[in-house]
C-alpha positions in Angstrom: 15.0 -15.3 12.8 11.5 -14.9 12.5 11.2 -13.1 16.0 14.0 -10.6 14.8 12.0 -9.8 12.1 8.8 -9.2 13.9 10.4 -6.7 16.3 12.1 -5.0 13.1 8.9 -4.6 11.5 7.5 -3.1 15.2 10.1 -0.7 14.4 10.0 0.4 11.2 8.4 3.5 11.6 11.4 4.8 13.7 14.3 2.7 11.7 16.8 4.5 9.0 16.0 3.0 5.7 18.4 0.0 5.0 20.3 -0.7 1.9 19.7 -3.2 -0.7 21.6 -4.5 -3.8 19.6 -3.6 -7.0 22.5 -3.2 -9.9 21.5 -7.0 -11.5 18.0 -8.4 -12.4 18.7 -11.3 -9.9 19.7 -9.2 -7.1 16.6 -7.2 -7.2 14.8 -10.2 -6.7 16.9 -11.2 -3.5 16.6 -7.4 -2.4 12.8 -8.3 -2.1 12.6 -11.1 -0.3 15.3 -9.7 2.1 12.8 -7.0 2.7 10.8 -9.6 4.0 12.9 -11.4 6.2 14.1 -8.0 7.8 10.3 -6.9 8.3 10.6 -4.5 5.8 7.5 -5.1 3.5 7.1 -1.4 3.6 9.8 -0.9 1.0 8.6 -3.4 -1.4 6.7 -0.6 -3.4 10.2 1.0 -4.0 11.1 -2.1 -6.2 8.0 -1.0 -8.5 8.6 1.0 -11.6 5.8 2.6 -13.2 6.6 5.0 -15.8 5.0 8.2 -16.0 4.2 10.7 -18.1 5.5 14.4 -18.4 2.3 16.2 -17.2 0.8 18.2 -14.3 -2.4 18.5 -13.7 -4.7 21.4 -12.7 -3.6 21.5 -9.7 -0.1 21.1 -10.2 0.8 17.9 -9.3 2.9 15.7 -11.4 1.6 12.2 -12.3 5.0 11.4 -11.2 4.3 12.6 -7.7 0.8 11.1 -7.7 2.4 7.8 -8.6 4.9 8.0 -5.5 1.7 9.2 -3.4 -0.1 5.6 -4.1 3.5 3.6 -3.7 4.0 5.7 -0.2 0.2 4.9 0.9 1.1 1.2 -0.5 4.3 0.6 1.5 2.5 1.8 4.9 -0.5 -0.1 4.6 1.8 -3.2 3.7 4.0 -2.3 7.0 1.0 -2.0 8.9 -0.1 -5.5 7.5 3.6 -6.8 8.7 2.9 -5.7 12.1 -0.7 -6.5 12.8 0.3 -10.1 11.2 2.9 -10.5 14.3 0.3 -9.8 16.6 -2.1 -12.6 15.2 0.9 -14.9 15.5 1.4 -13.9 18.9 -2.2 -14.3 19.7 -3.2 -17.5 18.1 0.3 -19.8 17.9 -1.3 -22.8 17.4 -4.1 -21.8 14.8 -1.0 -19.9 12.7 1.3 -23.2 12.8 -1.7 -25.4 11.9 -2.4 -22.9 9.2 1.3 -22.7 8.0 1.9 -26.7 7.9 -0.7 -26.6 5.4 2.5 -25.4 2.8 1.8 -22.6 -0.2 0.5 -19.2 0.8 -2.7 -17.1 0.6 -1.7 -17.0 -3.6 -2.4 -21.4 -3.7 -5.3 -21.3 -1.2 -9.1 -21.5 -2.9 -11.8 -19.4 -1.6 -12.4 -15.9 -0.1 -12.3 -17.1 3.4 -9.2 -19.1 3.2 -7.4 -16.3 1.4 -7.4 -14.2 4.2 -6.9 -17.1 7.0 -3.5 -17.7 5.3 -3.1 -13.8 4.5 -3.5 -13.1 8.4 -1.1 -15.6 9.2 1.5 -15.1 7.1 1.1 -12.3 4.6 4.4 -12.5 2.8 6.0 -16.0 3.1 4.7 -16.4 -0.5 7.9 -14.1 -1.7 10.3 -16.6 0.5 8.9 -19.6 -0.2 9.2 -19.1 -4.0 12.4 -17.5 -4.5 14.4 -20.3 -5.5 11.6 -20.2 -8.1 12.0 -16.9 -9.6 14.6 -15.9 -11.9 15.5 -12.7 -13.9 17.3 -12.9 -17.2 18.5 -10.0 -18.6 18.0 -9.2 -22.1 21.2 -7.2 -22.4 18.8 -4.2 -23.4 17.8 -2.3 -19.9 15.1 -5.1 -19.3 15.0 -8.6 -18.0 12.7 -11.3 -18.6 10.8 -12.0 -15.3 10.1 -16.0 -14.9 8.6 -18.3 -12.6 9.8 -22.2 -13.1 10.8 -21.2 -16.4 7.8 -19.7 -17.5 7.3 -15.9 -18.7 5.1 -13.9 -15.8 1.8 -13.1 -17.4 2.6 -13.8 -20.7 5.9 -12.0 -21.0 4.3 -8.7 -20.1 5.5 -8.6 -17.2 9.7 -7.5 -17.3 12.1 -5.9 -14.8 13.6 -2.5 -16.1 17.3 -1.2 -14.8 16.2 2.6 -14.0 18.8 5.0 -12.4 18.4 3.5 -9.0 19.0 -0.2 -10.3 16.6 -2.7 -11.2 13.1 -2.6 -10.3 9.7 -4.8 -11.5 8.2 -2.2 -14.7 4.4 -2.2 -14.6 3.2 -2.6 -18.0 1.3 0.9 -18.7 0.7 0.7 -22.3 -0.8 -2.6 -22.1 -2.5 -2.0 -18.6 -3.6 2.1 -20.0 -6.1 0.1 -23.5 -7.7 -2.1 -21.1 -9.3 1.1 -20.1 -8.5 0.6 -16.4 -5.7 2.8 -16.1 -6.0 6.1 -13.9 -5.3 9.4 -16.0 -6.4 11.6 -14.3 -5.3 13.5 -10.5 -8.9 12.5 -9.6 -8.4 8.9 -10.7 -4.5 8.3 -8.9 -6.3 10.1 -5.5 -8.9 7.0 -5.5 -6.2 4.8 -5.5 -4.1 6.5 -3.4 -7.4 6.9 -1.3 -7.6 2.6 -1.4 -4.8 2.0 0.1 -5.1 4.7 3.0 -8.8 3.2 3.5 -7.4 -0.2 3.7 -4.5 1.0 6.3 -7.7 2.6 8.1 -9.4 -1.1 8.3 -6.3 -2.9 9.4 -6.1 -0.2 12.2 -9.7 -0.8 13.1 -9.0 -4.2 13.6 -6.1 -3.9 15.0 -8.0 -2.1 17.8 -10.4 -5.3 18.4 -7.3 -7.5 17.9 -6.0 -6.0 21.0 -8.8 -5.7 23.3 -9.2 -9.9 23.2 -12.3 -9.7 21.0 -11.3 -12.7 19.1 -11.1 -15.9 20.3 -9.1 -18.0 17.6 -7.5 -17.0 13.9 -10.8 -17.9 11.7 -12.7 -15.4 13.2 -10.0 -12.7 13.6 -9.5 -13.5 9.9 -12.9 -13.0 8.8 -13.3 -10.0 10.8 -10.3 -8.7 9.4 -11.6 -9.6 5.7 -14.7 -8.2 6.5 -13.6 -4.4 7.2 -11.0 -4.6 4.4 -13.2 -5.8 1.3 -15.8 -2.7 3.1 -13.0 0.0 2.4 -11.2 -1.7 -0.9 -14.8 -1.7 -2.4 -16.5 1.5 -1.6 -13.1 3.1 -3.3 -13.4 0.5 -6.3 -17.0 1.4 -6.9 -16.0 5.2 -6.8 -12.8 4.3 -9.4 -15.1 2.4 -11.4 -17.9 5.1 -12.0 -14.9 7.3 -12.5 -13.8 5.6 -15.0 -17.0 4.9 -16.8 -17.4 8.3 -16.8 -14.4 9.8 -18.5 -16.0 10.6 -22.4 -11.9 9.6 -23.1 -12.2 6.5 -22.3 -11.7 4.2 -25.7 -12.4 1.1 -24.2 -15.9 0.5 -23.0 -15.3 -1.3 -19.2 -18.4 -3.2 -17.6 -20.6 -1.4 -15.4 -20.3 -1.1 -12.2 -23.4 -1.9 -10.1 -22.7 -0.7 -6.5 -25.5 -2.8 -5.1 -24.3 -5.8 -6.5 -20.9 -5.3 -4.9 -22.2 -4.6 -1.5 -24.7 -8.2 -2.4 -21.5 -10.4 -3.4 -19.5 -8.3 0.1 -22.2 -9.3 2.1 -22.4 -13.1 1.0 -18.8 -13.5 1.4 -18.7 -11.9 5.1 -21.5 -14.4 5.3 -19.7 -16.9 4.5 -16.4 -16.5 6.5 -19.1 -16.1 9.5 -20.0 -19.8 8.7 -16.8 -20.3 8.6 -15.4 -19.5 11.7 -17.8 -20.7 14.3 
């Protein structure tokens, strides 16, 4: 099964988009772990519903399309994730099994360097190892309560929403827009939408080395790995950040960002995962 699934996600580029049930809270749910299993991480952004608002901005654009822009971006960097993680597995057999008879996933495992051990080796076998632990209830009111072992997902703030193409997990905007982090502008949804291209860009880069025999077990493909990711994810989160602090609309007052104290912390943690791996 798990070779079937590799090869579909080799494929996905070039595949007609499958099916999946959606039309009940709890077959949402099994819609995204079948994504999974049939190497089709790319779609899991379609299963995110994030309500916009009825504007355009200057230059036209809708927040509407600039919200499926950052999904799009999302699904192919997440595809591209799927496929390079095949090619680890393929590379390093016995470092992945060692690292996958350790149980959980990258979401139980402490530490930078450990996160992305487990992330390279198995990327989404969090969403299959905990389905029996998820359950949607439905309110009877176009939402459903999303739980894990009984328990509301952050705080109850976090519901599924039936929208016109079934149900689908509904990102919490008011809540998320008066933290202050929210983008509202075209500028601010391009960063994101720039993020996840950036981060594509890295696992393409490494994807490169991966291939030419550069590395000669999982650690230090992982740390590599890590290391040109956290580069593009933070030079786009600095930009996002001064963006942000920026905007005179702004009500909430978010911390500073301090670009050289991201690239300090970035540069002890690829430190660290150095250590790490030799």
């Amino acid at each position: 099964m798990v070779a079937a699934a590799l090869a579909a996600g080799v494929l996905v580029g070039g595949c007609k988009r499958p099916s999946y049930d959606t039309s009940t809270p709890q077959a949402a749910v099994d819609a995204m772990a079948a994504m999974v299993r049939d190497g089709r991480p790319d779609l899991l952004p379609t299963m995110v519903f994030i309500e916009a608002r009825d504007v355009a901005f200057s230059d036209g654009v809708t927040e509407a399309s600039a919200i499926e822009d950052v999904k799009g971006k999302t699904g192919e960097m997440l595809g591209r994730l799927w496929r390079i993680s095949g090619k680890v597995r393929r590379a390093f057999p016995a470092d992945v099994d060692r690292e996958l008879a350790k149980g959980g996933s990258w979401v139980s495992r402490n530490g930078f360097g450990e996160v992305f051990t487990a992330v390279m080796a198995d990327p989404f076998g969090w969403l299959d190892a905990n389905r029996s632990r998820l359950v949607a209830e439905d309110m009877g009111d176009g939402t459903a309560a999303f739980e894990i072992d009984g328990k509301p997902v952050l705080g109850g703030s976090l519901l599924m929403q039936e929208t016109g193409d079934g149900w689908r997990l509904a990102v919490p905007v008011e809540l998320l827009r008066a933290s202050g982090y929210y983008p509202d502008t075209r500028e601010e949804w391009a960063v994101l939408a720039s993020m996840m291209l950036s981060i594509e860009n890295a696992l393409i880069d490494f994807e490169s080395e991966l291939d030419s025999g550069r590395f000669r077990n999982l650690a230090g493909a992982s740390e590599r790995a890590g290391r040109l990711i956290s580069e593009s994810a933070v030079a786009q989160a600095v930009i996002y950040g001064m963006m942000i602090q920026n905007d005179p609309a702004r009500k909430a007052e978010p911390p500073e960002v301090d670009a050289k104290d991201v690239q300090r912390a970035l540069g002890n943690t690829g430190d660290a995962m150095r250590r790490r791996a030799e």
